[in-house]
C-alpha positions in Angstrom: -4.8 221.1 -66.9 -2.5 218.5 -68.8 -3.7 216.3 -71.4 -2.3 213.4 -69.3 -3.6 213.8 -66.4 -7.2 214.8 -68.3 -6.8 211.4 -69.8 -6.4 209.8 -66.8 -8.8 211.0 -65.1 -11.6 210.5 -68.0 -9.6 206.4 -67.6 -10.4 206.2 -64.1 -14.1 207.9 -64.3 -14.9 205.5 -66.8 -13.3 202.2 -64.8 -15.5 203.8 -62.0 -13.0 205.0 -59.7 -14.5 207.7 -58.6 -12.5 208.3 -55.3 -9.6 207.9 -57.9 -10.6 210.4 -60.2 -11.8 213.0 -57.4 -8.2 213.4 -55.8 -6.1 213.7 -59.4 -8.2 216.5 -60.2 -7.9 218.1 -56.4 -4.3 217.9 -57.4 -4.2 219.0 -60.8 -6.7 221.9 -60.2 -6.2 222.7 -56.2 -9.7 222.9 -55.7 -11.7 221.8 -52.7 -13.5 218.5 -51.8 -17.2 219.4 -53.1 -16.4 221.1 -56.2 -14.2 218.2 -57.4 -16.6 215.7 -56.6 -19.5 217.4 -58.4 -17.4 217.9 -61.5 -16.7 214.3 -61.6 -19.9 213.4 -61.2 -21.6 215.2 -64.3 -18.1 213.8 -65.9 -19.4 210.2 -64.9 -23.3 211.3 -66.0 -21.7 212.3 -69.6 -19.7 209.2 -70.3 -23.3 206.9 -69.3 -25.2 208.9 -71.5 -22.4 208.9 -74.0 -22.7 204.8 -73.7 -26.5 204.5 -73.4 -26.7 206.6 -76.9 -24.5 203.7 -77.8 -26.3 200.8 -79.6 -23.5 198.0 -78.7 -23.9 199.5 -75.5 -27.2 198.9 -75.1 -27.6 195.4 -76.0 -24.6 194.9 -73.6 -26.4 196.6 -70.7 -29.9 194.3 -71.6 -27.6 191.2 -71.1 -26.0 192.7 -67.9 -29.4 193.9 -66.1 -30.2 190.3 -65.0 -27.3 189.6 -63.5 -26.7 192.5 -61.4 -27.2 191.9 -57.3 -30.4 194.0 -56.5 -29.8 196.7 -53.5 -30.1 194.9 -49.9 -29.2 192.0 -51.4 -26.1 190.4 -49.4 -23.1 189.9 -51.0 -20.0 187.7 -50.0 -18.2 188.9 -47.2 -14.8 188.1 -48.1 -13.5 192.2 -49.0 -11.3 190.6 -52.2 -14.3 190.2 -53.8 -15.1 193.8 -53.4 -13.3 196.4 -55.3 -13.4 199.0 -52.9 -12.4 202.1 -55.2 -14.7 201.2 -58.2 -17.6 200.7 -55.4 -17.5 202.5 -52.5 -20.5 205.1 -52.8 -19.6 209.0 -52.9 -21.2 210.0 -50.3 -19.3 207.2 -48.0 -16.2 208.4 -49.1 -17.2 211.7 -47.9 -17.8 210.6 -44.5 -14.9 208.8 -44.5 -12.9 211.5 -45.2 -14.5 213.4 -42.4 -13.8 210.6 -40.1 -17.5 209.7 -39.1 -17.2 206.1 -39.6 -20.8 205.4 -38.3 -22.6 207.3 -41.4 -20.0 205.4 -43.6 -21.0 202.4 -42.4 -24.7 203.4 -42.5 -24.1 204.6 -46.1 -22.6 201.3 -47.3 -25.1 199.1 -45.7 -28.1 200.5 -47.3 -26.5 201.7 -50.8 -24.4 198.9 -51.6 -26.9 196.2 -49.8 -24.3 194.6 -47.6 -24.5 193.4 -44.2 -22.8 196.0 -41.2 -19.9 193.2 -40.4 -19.0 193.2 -44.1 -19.8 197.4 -44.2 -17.3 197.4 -41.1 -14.7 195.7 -42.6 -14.5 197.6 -45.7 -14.3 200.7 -43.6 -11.2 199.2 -42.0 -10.0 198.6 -44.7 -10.1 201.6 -46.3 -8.9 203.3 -43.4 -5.7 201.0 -43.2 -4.8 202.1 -47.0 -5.5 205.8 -45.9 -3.7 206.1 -43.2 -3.9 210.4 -43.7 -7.5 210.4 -42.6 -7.4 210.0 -38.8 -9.9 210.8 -36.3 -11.2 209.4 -32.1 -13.8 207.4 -34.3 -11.4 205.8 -36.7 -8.7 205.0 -33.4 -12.1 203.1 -32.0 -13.1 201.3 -35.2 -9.2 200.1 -35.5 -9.4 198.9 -32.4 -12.7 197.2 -32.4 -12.5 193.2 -31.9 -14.9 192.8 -34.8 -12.7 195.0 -36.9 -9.4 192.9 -35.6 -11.2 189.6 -35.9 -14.3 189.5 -38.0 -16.8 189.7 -35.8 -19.3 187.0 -36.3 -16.4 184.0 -37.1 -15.3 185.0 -33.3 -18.7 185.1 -31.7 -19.2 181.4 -33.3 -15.8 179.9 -31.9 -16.7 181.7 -28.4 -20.3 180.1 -28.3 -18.8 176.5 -29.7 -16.3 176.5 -26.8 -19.0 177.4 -24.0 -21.4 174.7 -25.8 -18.4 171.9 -25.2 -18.0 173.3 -21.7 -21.4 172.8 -21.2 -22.3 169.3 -21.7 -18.8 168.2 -20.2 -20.2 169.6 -17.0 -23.8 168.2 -17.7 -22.2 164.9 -18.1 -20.3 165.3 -15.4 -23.3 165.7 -13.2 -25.5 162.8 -14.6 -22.7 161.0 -14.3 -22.5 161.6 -10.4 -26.1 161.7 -10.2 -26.3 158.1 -11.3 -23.0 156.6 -9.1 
């Protein structure tokens, strides 16, 4: 293998981007899906235990434990405030690649501790910047009206509207009631 692409693969690895890392070496080496991803997985387990060994490291990971979201814990849901590459688990990316967006979601939910609207949303996204992995269930997610629209934001316009409807007609009626 080149010592750029080596390089940039140890870059990406330790920038956590995984899914990143994964395909350069699939290219470099023409190897399948599995072996790639466990090879950059033990890469990823050196370089921790590389840093942990690390004494600036470790006072650096002691300042960082409080601040770090716990799992099931729910994030924003805006998806620019989620770097999708560094975070999106392994084994997500794996069903996404398969095209079963249900475990994907499923995967993200619990691992990464975010609610299914925001889980869905990611998906979408990620499908919209890889377009190459196509499948029934991605043509159904893409289409979705909480995919298009957000889901919840839609469902709170919809049930505003039907409240005004509602007490125009109740006023309505007491109004005839009383003349």
């Amino acid at each position: 293998m080149q010592r750029d692409i080596q390089e940039q693969i140890v870059k990406a690895v330790g920038n956590g981007q995984l899914i990143r890392a994964i395909k350069l070496l699939r290219q470099a080496e023409n190897i399948d899906l599995r072996t790639a991803k466990q090879r950059i997985e033990e890469l990823s387990r050196q370089m921790q235990s590389n840093e942990a060994n690390n004494p600036y490291t470790q006072s650096q990971q002691q300042q960082n434990t409080y601040s770090q979201p716990r799992v099931h814990t729910h994030r924003p849901a805006r998806q620019e405030q989620y770097d999708l590459e560094k975070e999106l688990p392994t084994e997500a990316f794996l069903y996404l690649q398969k095209g079963e967006v249900k475990n994907a979601i499923r995967v993200i939910h619990e691992v990464q501790g975010l609610n299914k609207n925001t889980a869905t949303r990611l998906v979408k996204t990620f499908y919209t910047n890889h377009p190459e992995y196509h499948s029934d269930e991605v043509d159904k997610l893409m289409r979705s009206k909480l995919a298009r629209t957000g889901g919840v934001q839609s469902k709170k316009k919809s049930n505003f509207i039907s409240n005004i409807i509602f007490f125009i007609i109740l006023i309505i009626l007491i109004n005839n009631f009383i003349n």
